[in-house]
PAPA-415911 format. One record per residue: x, y negated, z negated of N, C-alpha, C, CB in turn; residue in three letters; residue number from 1. Coordinates in Angstrom, 2 decimals, decimal comma, m for minus. Glycine has a CB too. Example, Ala and Ser with C-alpha at 12.3 -4.5 7.8 and 13.67 -1.06 7.14 Angstrom:
BEGIN
n.px;n.py;n.pz;ca.px;ca.py;ca.pz;c.px;c.py;c.pz;cb.px;cb.py;cb.pz;res;n
13,19;5,69;m7,80;12,30;4,50;m7,80;13,20;3,30;m7,80;11,31;4,47;m9,05;ALA;1
12,85;2,25;m7,08;13,67;1,06;m7,14;12,90;m0,03;m7,87;14,08;0,60;m5,72;SER;2
//
This chain:
BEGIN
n.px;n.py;n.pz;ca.px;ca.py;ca.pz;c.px;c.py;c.pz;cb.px;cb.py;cb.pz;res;n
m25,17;m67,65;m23,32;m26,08;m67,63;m22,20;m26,03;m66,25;m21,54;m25,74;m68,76;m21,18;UNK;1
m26,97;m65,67;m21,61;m27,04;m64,05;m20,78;m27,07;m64,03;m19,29;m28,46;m63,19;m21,14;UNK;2
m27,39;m65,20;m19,19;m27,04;m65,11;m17,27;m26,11;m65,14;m16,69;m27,41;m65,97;m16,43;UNK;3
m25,04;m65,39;m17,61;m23,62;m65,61;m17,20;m23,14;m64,13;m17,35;m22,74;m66,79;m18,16;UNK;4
m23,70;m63,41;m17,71;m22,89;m61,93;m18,39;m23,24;m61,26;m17,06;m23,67;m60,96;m20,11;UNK;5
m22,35;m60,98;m16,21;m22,24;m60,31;m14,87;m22,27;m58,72;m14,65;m21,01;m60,75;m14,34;UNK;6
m22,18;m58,12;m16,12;m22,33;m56,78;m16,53;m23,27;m56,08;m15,07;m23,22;m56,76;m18,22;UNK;7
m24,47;m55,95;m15,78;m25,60;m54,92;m15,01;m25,58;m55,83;m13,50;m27,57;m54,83;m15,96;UNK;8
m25,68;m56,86;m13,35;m26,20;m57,41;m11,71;m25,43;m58,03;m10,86;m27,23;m58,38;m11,68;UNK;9
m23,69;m57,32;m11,43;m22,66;m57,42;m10,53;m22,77;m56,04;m9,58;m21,23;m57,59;m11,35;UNK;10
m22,71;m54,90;m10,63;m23,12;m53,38;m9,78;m24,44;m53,12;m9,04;m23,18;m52,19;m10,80;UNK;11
m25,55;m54,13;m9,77;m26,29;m53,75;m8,75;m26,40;m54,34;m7,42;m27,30;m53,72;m9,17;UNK;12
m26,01;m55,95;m7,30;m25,74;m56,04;m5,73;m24,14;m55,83;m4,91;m26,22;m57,54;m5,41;UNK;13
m23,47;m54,98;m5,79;m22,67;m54,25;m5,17;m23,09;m52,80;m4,04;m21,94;m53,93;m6,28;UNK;14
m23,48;m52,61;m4,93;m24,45;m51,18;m4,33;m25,73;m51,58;m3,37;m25,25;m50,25;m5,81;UNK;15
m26,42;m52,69;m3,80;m27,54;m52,93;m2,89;m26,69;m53,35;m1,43;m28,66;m54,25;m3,55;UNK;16
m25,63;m54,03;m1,19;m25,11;m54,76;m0,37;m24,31;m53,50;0,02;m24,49;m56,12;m0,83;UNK;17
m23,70;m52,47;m0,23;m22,93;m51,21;0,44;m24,34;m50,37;0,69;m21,60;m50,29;m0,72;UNK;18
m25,13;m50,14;0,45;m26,13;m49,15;1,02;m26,49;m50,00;2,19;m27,45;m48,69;0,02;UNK;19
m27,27;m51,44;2,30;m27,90;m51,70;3,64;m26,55;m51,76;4,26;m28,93;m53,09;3,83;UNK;20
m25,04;m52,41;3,95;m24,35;m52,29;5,12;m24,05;m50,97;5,58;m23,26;m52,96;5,02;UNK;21
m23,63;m49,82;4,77;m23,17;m48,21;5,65;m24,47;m47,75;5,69;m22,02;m46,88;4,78;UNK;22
m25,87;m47,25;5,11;m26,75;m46,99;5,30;m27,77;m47,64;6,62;m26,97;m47,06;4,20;UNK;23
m28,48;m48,55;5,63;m29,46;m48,83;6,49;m29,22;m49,93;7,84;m30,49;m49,28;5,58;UNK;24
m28,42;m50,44;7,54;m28,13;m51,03;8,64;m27,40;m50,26;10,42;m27,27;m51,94;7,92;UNK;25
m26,71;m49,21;10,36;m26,24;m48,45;11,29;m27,58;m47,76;12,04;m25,20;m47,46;10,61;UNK;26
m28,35;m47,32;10,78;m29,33;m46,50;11,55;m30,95;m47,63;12,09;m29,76;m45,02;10,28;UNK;27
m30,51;m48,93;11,59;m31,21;m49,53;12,21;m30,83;m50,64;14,01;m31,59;m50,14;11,01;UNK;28
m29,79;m50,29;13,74;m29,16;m50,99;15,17;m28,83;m49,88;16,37;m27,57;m51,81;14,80;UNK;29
m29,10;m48,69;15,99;m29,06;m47,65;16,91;m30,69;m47,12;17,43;m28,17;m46,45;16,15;UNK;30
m31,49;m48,07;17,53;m32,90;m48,23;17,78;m32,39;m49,17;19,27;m33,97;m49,10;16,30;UNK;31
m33,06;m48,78;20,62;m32,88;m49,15;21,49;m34,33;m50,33;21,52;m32,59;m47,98;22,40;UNK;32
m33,63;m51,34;21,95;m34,95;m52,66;22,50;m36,12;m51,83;23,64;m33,93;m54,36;23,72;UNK;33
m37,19;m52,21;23,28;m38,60;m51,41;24,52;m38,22;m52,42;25,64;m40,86;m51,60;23,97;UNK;34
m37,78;m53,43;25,78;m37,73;m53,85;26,88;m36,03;m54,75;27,08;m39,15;m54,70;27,02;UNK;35
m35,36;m53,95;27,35;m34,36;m54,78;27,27;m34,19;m55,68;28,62;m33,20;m53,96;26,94;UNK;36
m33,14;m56,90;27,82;m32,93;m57,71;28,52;m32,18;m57,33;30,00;m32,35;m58,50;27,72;UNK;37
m32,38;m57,95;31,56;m32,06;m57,67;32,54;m31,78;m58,96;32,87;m32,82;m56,92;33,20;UNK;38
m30,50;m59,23;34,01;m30,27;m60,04;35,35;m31,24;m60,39;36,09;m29,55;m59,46;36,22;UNK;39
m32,19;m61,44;35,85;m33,45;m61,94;36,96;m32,82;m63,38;37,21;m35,36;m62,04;36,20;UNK;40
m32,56;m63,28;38,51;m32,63;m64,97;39,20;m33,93;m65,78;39,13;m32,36;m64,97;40,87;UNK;41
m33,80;m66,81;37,86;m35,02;m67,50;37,89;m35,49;m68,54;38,83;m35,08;m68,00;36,85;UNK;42
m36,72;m68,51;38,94;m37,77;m68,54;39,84;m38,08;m70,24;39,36;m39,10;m67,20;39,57;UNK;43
m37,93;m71,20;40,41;m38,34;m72,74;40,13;m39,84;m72,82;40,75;m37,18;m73,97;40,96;UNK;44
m40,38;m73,43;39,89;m42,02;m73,48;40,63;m42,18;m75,20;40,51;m43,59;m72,40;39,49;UNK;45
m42,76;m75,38;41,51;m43,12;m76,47;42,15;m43,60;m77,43;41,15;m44,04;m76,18;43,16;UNK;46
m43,36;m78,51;40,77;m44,32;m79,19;40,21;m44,64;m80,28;41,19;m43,96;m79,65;38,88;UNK;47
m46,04;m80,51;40,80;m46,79;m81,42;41,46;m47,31;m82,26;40,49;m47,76;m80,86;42,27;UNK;48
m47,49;m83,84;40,42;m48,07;m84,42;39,69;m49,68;m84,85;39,67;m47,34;m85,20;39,69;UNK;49
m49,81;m85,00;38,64;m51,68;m84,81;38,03;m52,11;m86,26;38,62;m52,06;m84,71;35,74;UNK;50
m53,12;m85,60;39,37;m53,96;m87,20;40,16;m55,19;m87,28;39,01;m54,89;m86,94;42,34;UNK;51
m55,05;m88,60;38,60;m55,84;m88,86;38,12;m57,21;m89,25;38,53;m55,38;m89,37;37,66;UNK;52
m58,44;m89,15;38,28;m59,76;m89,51;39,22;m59,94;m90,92;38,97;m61,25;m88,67;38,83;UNK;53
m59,54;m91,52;38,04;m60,09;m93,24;37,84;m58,68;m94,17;38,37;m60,51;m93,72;35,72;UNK;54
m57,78;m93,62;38,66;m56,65;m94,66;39,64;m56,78;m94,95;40,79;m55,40;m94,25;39,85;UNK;55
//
């Protein structure tokens, strides 16, 4: 069975899995959020219940 032969597509997700972790991954987490998250005391809004016109 040739799928079992780990030869060629042991090295290649060796290498795929060390490039995104030291590569692409560092230079993608050093991208700052456009809106980052802040401390807001949330705000309760009133509910009122729905009058129905035929009750």
């Amino acid at each position: 069975m040739p799928q079992l032969n780990p030869n060629p597509w042991f090295y290649i997700m060796v290498t795929a899995w060390l490039t995104f972790s030291l590569i692409i991954q560092p230079k993608l987490l050093s991208f700052t959020t456009t809106n980052p998250p802040h401390n807001k005391t949330p705000t309760t809004t009133k509910i009122s219940p729905w009058t129905w016109p035929w009750t």
